[in-house]
C-alpha positions as CSV (number, residue, x, y, z in Angstrom):
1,X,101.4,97.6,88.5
2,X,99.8,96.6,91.6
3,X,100.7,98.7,94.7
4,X,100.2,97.9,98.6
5,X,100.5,100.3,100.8
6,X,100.5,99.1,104.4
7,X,99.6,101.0,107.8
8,X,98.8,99.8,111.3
9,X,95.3,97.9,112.0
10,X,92.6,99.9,112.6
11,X,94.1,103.0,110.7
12,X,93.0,101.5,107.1
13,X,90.1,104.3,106.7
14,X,92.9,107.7,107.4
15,X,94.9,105.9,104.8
16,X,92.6,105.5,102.4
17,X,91.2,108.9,102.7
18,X,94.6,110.8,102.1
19,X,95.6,108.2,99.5
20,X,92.4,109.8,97.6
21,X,93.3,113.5,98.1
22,X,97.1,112.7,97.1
23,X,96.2,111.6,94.1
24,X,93.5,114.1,93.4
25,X,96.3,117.1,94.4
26,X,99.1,114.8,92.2
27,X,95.9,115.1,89.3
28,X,96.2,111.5,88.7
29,X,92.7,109.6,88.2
30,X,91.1,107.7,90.9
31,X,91.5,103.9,90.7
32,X,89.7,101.1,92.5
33,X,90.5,100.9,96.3
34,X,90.7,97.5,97.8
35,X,91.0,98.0,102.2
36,X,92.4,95.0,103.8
37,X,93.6,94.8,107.9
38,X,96.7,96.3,107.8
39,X,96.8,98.2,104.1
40,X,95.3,99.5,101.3
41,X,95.9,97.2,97.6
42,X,95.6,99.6,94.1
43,X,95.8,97.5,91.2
44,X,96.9,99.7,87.9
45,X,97.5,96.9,85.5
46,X,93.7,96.5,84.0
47,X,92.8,100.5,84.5
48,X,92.4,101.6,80.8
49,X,92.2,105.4,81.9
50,X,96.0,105.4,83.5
51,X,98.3,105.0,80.7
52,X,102.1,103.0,80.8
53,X,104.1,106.0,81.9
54,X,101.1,107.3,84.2
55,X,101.4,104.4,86.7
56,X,104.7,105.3,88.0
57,X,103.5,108.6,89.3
58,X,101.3,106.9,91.9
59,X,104.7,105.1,92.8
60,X,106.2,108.4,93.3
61,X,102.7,110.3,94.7
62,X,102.6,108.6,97.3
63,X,106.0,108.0,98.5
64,X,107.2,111.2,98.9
65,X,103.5,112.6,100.2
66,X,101.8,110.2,102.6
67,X,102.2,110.9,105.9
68,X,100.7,107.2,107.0
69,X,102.0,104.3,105.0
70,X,104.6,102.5,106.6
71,X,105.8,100.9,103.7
72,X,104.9,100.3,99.8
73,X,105.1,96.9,98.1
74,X,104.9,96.2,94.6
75,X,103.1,93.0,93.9
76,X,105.5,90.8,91.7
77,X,102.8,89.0,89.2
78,X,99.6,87.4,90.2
79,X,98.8,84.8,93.1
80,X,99.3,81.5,92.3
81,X,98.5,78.4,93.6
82,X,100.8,76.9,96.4
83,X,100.2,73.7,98.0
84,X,103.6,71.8,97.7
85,X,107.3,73.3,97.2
86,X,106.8,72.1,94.2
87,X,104.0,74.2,92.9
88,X,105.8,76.9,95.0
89,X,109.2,76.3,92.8
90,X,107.0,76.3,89.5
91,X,105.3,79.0,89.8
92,X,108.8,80.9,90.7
93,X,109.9,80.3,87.3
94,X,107.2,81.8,86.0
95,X,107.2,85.5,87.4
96,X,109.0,88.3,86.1
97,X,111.5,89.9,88.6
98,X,113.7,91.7,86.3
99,X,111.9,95.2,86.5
100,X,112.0,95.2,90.5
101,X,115.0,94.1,91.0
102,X,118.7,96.2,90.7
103,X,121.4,94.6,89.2
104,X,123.1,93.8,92.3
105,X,124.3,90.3,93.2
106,X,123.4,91.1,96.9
107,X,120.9,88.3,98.1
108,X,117.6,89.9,99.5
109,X,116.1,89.9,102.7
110,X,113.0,87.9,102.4
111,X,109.5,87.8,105.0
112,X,107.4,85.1,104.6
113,X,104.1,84.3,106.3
114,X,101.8,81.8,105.8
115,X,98.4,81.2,107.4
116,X,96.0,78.0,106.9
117,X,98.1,76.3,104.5
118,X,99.8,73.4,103.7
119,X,103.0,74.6,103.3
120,X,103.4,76.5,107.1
121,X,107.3,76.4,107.6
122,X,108.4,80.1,106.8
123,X,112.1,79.0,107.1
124,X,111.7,76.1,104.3
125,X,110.5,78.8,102.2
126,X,112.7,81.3,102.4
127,X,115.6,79.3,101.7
128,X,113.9,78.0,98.6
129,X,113.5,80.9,97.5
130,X,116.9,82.0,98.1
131,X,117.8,79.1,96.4
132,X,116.0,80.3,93.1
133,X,117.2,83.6,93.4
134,X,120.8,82.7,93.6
135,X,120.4,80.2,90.6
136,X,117.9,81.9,88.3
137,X,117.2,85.5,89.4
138,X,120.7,86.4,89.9
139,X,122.4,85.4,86.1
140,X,119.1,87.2,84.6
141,X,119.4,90.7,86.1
142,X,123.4,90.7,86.0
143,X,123.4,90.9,82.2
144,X,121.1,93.3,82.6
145,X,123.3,95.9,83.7
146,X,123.1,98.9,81.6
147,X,126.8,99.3,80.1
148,X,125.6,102.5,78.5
149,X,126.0,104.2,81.8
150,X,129.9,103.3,81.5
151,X,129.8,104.6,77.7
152,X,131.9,107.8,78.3
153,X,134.7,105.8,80.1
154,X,134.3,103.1,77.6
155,X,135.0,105.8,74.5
156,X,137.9,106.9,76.0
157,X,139.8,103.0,76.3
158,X,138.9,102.4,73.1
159,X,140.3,105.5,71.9
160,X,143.7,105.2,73.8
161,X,143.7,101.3,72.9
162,X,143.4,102.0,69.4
163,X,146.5,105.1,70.2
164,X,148.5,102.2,71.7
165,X,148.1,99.6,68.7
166,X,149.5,103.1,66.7
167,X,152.7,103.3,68.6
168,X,153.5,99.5,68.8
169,X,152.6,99.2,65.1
170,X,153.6,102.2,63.2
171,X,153.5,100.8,59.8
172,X,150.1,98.9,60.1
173,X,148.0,100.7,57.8
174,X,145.2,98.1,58.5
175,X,144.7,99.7,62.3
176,X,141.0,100.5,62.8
177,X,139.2,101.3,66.0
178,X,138.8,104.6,67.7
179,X,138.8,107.2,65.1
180,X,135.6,108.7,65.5
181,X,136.7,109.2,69.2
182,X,140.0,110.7,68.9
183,X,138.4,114.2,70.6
184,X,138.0,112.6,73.6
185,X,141.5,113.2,74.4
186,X,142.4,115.5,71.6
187,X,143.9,114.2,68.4
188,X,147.4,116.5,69.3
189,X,148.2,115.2,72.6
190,X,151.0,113.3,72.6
191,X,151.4,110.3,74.7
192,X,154.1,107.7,75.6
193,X,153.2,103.9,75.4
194,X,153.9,103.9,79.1
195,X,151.3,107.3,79.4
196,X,149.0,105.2,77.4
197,X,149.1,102.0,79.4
198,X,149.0,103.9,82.8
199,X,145.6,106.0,81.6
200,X,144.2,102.5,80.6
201,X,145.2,100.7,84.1
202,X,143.5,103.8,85.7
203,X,140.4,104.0,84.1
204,X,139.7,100.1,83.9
205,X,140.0,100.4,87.2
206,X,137.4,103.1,87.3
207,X,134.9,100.5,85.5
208,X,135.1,97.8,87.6
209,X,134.5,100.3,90.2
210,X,131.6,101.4,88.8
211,X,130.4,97.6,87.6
212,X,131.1,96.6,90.7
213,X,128.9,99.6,92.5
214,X,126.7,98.9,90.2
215,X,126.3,94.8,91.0
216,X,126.8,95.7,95.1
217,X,124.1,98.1,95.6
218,X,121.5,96.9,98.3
219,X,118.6,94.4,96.8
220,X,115.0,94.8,96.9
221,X,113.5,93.3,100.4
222,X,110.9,90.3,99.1
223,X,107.6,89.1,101.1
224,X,105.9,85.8,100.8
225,X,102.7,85.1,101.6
226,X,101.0,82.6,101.4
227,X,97.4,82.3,102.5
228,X,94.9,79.1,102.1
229,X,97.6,77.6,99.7
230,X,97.2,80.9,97.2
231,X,101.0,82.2,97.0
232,X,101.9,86.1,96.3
233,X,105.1,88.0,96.0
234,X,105.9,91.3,96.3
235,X,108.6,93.8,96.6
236,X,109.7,96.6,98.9
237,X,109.3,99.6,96.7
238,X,110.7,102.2,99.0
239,X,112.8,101.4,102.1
240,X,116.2,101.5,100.8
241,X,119.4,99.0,101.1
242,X,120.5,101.4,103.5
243,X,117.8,101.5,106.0
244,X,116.1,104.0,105.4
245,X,112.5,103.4,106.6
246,X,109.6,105.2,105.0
247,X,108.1,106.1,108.2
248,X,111.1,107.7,109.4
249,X,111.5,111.4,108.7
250,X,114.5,112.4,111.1
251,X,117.9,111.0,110.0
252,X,119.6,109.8,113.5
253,X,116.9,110.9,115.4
254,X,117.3,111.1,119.5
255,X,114.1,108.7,120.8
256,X,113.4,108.9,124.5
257,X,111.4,106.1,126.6
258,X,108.4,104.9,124.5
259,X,108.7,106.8,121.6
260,X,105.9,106.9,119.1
261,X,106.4,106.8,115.1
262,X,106.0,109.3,112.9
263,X,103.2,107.9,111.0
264,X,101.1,107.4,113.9
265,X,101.8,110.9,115.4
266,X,100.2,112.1,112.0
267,X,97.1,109.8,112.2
268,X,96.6,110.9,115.6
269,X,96.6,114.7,114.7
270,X,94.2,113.3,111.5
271,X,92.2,111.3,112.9
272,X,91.3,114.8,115.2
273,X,91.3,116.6,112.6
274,X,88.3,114.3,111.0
275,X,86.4,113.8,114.3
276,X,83.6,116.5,114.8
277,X,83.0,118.5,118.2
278,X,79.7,117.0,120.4
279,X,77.3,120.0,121.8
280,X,74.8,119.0,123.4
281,X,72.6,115.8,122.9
282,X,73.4,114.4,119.1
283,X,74.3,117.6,117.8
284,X,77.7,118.5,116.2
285,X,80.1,122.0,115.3
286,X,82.3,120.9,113.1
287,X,85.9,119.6,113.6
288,X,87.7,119.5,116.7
289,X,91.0,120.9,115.6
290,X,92.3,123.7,113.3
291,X,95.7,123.4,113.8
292,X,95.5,127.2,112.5
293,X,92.9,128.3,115.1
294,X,94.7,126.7,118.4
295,X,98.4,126.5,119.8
296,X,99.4,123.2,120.7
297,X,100.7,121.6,124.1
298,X,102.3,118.3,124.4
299,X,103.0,117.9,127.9
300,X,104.6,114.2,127.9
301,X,106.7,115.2,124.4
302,X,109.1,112.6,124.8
303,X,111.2,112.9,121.4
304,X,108.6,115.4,120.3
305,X,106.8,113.5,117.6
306,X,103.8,114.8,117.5
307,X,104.8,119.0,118.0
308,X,107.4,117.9,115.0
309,X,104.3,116.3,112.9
310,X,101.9,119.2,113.8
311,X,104.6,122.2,112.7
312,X,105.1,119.6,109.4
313,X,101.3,120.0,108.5
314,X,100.9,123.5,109.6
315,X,103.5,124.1,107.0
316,X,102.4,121.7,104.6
317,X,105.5,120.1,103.9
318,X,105.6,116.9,102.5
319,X,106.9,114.4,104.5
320,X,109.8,113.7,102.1
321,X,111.1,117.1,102.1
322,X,111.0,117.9,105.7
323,X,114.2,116.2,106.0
324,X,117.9,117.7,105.9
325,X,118.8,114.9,104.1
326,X,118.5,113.4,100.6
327,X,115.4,110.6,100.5
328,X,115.8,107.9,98.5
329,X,113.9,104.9,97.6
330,X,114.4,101.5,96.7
331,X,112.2,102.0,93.3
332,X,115.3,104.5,92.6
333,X,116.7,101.6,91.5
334,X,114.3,99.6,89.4
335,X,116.1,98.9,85.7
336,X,113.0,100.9,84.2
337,X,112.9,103.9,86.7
338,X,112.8,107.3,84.7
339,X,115.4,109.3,86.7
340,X,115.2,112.3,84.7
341,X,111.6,112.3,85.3
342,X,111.4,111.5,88.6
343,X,113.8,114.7,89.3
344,X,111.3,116.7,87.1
345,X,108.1,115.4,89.8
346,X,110.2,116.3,93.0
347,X,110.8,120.1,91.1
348,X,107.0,119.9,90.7
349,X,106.0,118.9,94.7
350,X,108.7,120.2,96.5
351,X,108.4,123.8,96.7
352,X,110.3,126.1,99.1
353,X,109.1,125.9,102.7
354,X,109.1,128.6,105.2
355,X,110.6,127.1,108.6
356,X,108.4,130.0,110.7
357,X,105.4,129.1,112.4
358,X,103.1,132.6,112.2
359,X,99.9,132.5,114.6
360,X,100.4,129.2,116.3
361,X,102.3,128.3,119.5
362,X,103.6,124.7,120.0
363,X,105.0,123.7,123.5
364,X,106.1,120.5,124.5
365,X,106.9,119.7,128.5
366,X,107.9,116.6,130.4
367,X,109.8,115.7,133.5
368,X,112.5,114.3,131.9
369,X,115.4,116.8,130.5
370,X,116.8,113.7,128.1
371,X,113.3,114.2,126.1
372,X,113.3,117.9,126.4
373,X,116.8,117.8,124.7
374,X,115.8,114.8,122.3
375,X,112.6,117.0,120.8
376,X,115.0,120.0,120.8
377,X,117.4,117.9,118.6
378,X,115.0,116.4,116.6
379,X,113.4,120.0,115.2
380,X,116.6,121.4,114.8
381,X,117.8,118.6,112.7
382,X,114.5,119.5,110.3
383,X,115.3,123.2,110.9
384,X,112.3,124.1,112.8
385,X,114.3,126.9,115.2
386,X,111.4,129.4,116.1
387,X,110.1,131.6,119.2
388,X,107.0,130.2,118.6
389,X,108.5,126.6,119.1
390,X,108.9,126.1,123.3
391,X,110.1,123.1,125.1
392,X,110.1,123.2,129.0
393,X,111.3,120.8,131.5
394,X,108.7,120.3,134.1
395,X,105.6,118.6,135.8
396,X,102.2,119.4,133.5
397,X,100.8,121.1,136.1
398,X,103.5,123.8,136.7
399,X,103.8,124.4,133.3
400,X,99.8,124.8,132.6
401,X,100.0,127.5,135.3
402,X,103.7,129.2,134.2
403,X,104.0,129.3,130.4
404,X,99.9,127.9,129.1
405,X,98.6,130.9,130.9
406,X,101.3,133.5,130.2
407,X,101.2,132.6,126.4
408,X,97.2,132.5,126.2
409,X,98.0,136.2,126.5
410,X,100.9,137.5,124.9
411,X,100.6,139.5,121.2
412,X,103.6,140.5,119.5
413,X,102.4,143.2,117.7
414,X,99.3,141.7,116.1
415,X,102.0,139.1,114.3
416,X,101.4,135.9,116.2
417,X,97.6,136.6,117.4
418,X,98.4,134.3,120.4
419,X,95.1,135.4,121.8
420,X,94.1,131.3,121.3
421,X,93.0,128.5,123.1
422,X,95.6,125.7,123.8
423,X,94.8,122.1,122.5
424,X,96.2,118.9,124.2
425,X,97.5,116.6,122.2
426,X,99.7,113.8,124.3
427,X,100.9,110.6,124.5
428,X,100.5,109.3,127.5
429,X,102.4,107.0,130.2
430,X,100.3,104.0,130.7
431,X,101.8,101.3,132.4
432,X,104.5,99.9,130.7
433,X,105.5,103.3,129.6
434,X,108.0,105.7,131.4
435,X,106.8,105.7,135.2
436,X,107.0,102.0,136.5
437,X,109.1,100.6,134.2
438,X,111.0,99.3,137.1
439,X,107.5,98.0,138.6
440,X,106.4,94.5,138.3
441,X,103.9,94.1,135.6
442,X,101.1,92.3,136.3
443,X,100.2,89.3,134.1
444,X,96.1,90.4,133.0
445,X,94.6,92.4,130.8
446,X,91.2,94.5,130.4
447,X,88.8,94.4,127.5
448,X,87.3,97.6,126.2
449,X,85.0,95.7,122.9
450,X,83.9,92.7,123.0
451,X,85.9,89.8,121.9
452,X,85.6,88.7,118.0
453,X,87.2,86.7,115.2
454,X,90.9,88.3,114.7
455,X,90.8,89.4,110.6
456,X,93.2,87.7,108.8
457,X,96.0,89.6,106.9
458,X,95.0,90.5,103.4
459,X,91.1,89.4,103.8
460,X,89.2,91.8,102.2
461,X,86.8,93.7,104.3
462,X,85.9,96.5,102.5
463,X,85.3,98.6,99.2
464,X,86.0,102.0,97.8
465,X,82.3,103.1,97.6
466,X,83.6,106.9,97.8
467,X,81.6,107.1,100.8
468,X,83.7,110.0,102.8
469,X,82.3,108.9,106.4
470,X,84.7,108.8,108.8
471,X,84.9,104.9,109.4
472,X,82.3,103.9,107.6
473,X,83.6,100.4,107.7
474,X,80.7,97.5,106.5
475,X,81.7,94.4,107.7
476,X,80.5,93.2,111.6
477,X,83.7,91.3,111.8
478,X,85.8,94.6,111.9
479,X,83.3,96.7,114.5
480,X,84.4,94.4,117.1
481,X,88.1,93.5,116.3
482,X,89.1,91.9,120.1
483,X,91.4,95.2,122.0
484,X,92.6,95.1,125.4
485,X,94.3,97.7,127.5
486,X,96.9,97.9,129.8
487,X,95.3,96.6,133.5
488,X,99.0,97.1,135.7
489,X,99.4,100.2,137.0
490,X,101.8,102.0,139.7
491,X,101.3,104.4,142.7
492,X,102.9,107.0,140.7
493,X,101.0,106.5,137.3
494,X,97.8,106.8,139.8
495,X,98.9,109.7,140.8
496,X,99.8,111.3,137.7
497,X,96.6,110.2,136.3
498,X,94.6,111.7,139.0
499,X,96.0,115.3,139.1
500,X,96.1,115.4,134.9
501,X,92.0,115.3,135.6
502,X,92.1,117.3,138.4
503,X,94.1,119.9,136.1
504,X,91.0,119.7,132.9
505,X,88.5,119.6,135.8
506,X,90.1,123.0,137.2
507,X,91.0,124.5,133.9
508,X,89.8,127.4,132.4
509,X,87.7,126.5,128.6
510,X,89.4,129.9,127.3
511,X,92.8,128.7,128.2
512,X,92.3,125.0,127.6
513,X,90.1,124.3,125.3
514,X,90.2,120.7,123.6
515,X,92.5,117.3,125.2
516,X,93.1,114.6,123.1
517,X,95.1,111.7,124.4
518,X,96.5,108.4,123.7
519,X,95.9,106.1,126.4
520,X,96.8,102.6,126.9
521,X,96.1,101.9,130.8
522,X,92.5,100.8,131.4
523,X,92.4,102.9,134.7
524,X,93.1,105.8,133.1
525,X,89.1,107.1,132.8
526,X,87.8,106.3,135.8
527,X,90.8,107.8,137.8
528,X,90.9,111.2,135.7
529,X,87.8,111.6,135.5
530,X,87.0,110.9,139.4
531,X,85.2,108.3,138.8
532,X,82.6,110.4,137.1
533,X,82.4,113.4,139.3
534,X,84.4,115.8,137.5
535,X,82.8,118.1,135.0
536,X,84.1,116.1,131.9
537,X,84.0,112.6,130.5
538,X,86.4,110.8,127.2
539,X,84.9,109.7,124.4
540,X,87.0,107.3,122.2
541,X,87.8,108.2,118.6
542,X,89.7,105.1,117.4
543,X,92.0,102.2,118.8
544,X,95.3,100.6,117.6
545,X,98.5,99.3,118.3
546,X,101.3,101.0,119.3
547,X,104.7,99.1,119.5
548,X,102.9,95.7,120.6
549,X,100.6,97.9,123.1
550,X,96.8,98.2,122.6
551,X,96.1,102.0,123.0
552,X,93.3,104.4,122.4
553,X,92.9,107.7,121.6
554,X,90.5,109.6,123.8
555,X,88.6,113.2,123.9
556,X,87.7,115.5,126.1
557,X,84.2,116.3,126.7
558,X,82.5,118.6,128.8
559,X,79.6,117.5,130.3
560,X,76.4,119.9,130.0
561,X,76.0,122.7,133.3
């Protein structure tokens, strides 16, 4: 098995990093890492510490505990060579789909891409391979359905079939068929030929039901790539027929303007979490955030993704299980998934979860009461219903000096030890978020690292080395990946962004300690910070891409007295 686990650009080193202490929590040895732009590939088939049975559990680790990848692919077979449709149609032939696929007649959704090849039309392909599946792939997993599922249904025609042949034949010694069964329905119960035939009507009925669940169930999502005429398959191992994204934790979730995904709320609050604090010239105290040694703000919440991401780690709920409703995944469905295993793994991870938040406040804010009642939804639907959960509608400002101040100071009892420094951590509107949506945008662009080489999808750049740095990325090509920012900006956003500096610049360090935003406006820094003059200055922790938008993610420093 060979798994690819895929997570935005930029992001590849937070995703290798938890894959490592997943698996080391899950006790499952450590393969070798491959980090490409855009995921992570673990190849299992040549490892001879992991055993058969083993492999699946890395399927299942990861699924249910990572809080990054976006999605999971299983790579169908090797690369191939691909220069022509008809190598492409060959080499089709020659993989094994059976184990990946259901036994559903459903054709699959299919993604190709192709990059500096000879075969470039993604449209030609796909409907080849469409075309194969529905002439070949299709006939070879339908008689794979497993009738034994259907056996108890099955026992009980044969036994009222063989009943039936008693009654119409009374005097046919010679009968055989169904004797070893009679218990099913009792050997004493006595039925009427028209009894008998009803019972049979009613439970074939019930089979082809069941067959026909069975061939209708949704079908694994294929991608094709092929890159400098080398072909590869693979196949959606988690996001089910029914839509069910992996990144997606809320079922039905309220979004407001802009929201942000799950997965990159919780590299945000990592990526933090992994930074260290600057004091002084070169020196450093160790990480900037404790989610246990701060309360949290959010003051442009939105659907309240990141308070909802922050509560699920301060818990430590796995991402699969802080849901009110049953996960599933496409792998579920493979013909050579262990169900009764898998249930025994979920007993094993998903423990009971408190839903209280002890010694942490978490407040989110904005302006706009359809995201105060969106984030309100959106916890409730995951039960997080606390006192130490607060959502107020309102400018930043007014709220830093109403509720940031007031519950700096409160104590219930000793209980909640409130006595602690808020942290911001905030998306925030930049341009062609929120404020001027109704603004013109302006056609340009700003630079914030010099402009490079894009990295191709899947080229290798880098090598589990164990090396824990925090980006300790060694190729030159990735140090200087091309990002741009945001350049339009309204009279409003200028505004906003002037008195959110003038609000650090005022505030007190035993209130508000630490702010961490994401920004995608280039403007931003030089307005909060007043062009310099006020007493703090960002530093950038990492860039990426958020919904099409380049964006950064910024901390507060305070320069020396």
């Amino acid at each position: 098995m060979k798994l690819f686990i895929t997570i935005t650009p930029n992001l590849e080193k937070l995703l290798h990093n938890e894959i490592k202490d997943i698996l080391r929590t899950n006790k499952l040895t450590l393969p070798k890492f491959q980090v490409f732009e855009g995921g992570i590939e673990i190849d299992l088939t040549k490892d001879p510490n992991i055993s058969e049975q083993e492999k699946e559990y890395y399927l299942w680790s990861i699924s249910n505990c990572s809080r990054l990848a976006e999605s999971i692919r299983i790579r169908v077979g090797l690369s191939f060579p691909c220069k022509n449709f008809s190598q492409f149609n060959i080499n089709l032939e020659k993989l094994d789909y059976k184990t990946y696929f259901p036994t559903s007649s459903i054709e699959p959704q299919v993604a190709v891409s192709c990059n500096a090849s000879t075969l470039y039309h993604t449209n030609a392909i796909k409907e080849r391979f469409i075309k194969h599946f529905n002439n070949s792939i299709k006939d070879k997993i339908s008689i794979d359905i497993n009738y034994s599922k259907f056996k108890p249904i099955k026992k009980l025609l044969k036994n009222l079939r063989y009943k039936l042949r008693k009654i119409q034949n009374p005097n046919d010694d010679e009968i055989i068929g169904g004797g070893d069964d009679h218990e099913i329905i009792g050997d004493d119960e006595e039925l009427s030929e028209e009894e008998i035939l009803n019972r049979i009507d009613k439970l074939q009925i019930e089979l082809e039901q069941v067959i026909g669940k069975q061939k209708n169930i949704p079908q694994s999502k294929v991608f094709i790539r092929i890159d400098q005429n080398v072909g590869q398959l693979s196949v959606d191992a988690c996001t089910s027929g029914e839509g069910q994204l992996l990144h997606k934790r809320t079922l039905n979730k309220h979004i407001s303007d802009a929201p942000i995904r799950e997965t990159l709320a919780s590299a945000i609050i990592m990526a933090i979490i992994s930074s260290t604090r600057r004091v002084g010239s070169g020196t450093t105290e160790g990480s900037y955030l404790d989610l246990n040694k701060t309360n949290i703000w959010d003051p442009f919440v939105g659907s309240g993704t990141l308070i909802q991401e922050a509560i699920s780690m301060l818990l430590k709920a796995k991402p699969s299980s802080c849901t009110n409703y049953k996960r599933s995944f496409q792998f579920e469905r493979f013909k050579n998934h262990s169900t009764e295993r898998y249930l025994k793994y979920l007993e094993s991870i998903n423990k009971p979860i408190s839903p209280l938040i002890k010694n942490t406040i978490l407040i989110g804010s904005d302006i706009d009461q359809k995201a105060i009642d969106s984030s309100i939804f959106n916890l409730s639907k995951q039960g997080y219903q606390h006192e130490n959960i607060k959502f107020f509608k309102g400018d930043f400002k007014s709220i830093y000096l109403d509720q940031i101040n007031i519950d700096n100071s409160l104590d219930d009892d000793g209980d909640n030890n409130n006595n602690k420094p808020f942290t911001i951590i905030t998306n925030l509107p930049y341009g062609t978020r929120v404020l001027n949506r109704n603004q013109p945008q302006q056609q340009q662009n700003q630079p914030i690292q010099p402009k490079a080489t894009k990295i191709k999808e899947g080229e290798n750049y880098y090598e589990d080395d164990d090396d824990d740095d925090f980006f300790s990325i060694r190729s030159p090509k990735k140090d200087n990946v091309n990002i741009y920012l945001n350049n339009s900006i309204s009279k409003d956003l200028r505004d906003l962004f002037k008195r959110f500096g003038d609000m650090i610049h005022e505030s007190n360090e035993s209130v508000l300690r630490d702010v961490f935003v994401l920004n995608g406006n280039s403007h931003f820094q030089s307005i909060s910070t007043n062009n310099g003059k006020n007493n703090f200055e960002w530093e950038r922790i990492l860039n990426f891409r958020n919904g099409g938008l380049t964006v950064e993610l910024l901390k507060m420093v305070k320069k020396p007295n």
